[in-house]
C-alpha positions as CSV (number, residue, x, y, z in Angstrom):
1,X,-17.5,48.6,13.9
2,X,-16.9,51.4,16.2
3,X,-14.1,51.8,18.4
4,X,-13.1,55.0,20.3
5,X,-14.9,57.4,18.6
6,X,-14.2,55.9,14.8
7,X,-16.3,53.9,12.9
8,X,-13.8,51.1,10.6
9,X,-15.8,49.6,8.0
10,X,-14.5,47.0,5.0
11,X,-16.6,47.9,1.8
12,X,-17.4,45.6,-0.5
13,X,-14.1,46.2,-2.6
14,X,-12.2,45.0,0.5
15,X,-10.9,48.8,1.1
16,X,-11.1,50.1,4.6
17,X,-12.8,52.9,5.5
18,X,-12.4,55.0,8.7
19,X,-14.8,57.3,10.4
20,X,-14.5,60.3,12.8
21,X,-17.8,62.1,13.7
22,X,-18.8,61.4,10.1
23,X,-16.4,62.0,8.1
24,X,-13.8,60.0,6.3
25,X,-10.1,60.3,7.4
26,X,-7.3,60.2,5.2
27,X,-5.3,58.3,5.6
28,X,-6.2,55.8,6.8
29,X,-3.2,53.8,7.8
30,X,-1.9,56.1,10.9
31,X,-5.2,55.7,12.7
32,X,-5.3,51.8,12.2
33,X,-2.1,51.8,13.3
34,X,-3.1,53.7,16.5
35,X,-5.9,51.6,17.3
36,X,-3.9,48.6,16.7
37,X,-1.6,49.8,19.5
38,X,-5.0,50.4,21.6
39,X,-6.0,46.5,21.1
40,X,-2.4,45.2,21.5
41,X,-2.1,44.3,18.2
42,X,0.9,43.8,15.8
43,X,1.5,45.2,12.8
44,X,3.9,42.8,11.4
45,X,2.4,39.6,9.7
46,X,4.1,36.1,10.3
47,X,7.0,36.9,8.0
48,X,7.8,39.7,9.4
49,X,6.4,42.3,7.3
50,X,3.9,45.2,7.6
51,X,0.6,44.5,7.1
52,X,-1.2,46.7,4.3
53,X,-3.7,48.8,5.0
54,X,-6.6,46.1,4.2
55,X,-4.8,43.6,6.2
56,X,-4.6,45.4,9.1
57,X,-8.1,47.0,9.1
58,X,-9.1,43.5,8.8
59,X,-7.8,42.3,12.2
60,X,-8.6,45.3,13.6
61,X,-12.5,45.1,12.7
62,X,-12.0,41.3,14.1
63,X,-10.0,41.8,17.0
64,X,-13.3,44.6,17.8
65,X,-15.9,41.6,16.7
66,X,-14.6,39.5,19.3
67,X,-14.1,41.5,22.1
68,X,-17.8,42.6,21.6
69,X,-19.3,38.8,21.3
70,X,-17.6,37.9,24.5
């Protein structure tokens, strides 16, 4: 998926990968977190707690999905 100017990809492992121009940033976390703000996401789950890395790169990657197939 791209989303202003990263590419977010889930590999096969279930790790999230983020792309700037090319190449890999690390870490990951503060730009999902970022782009989570963009889309007007939370970053707490539905106890209350931060989502992980994976978990957030997850809805992020949807939240991106459906705003495309709209």
């Amino acid at each position: 998926m791209s989303f202003q100017g990263y590419v977010i990809r889930e590999l096969e492992t279930g790790r999230i990968e983020v792309l700037r121009d090319g190449i890999p940033v690390d870490p990951v976390k503060p730009v999902l977190r970022e782009l989570a703000g963009n889309l007007n996401l939370g970053l707490l789950n539905s106890s209350g707690n931060a989502f992980n890395t994976r978990q957030l790169g997850s809805q992020i990657i949807k939240s991106i999905q459906d705003a495309e197939s709209v």
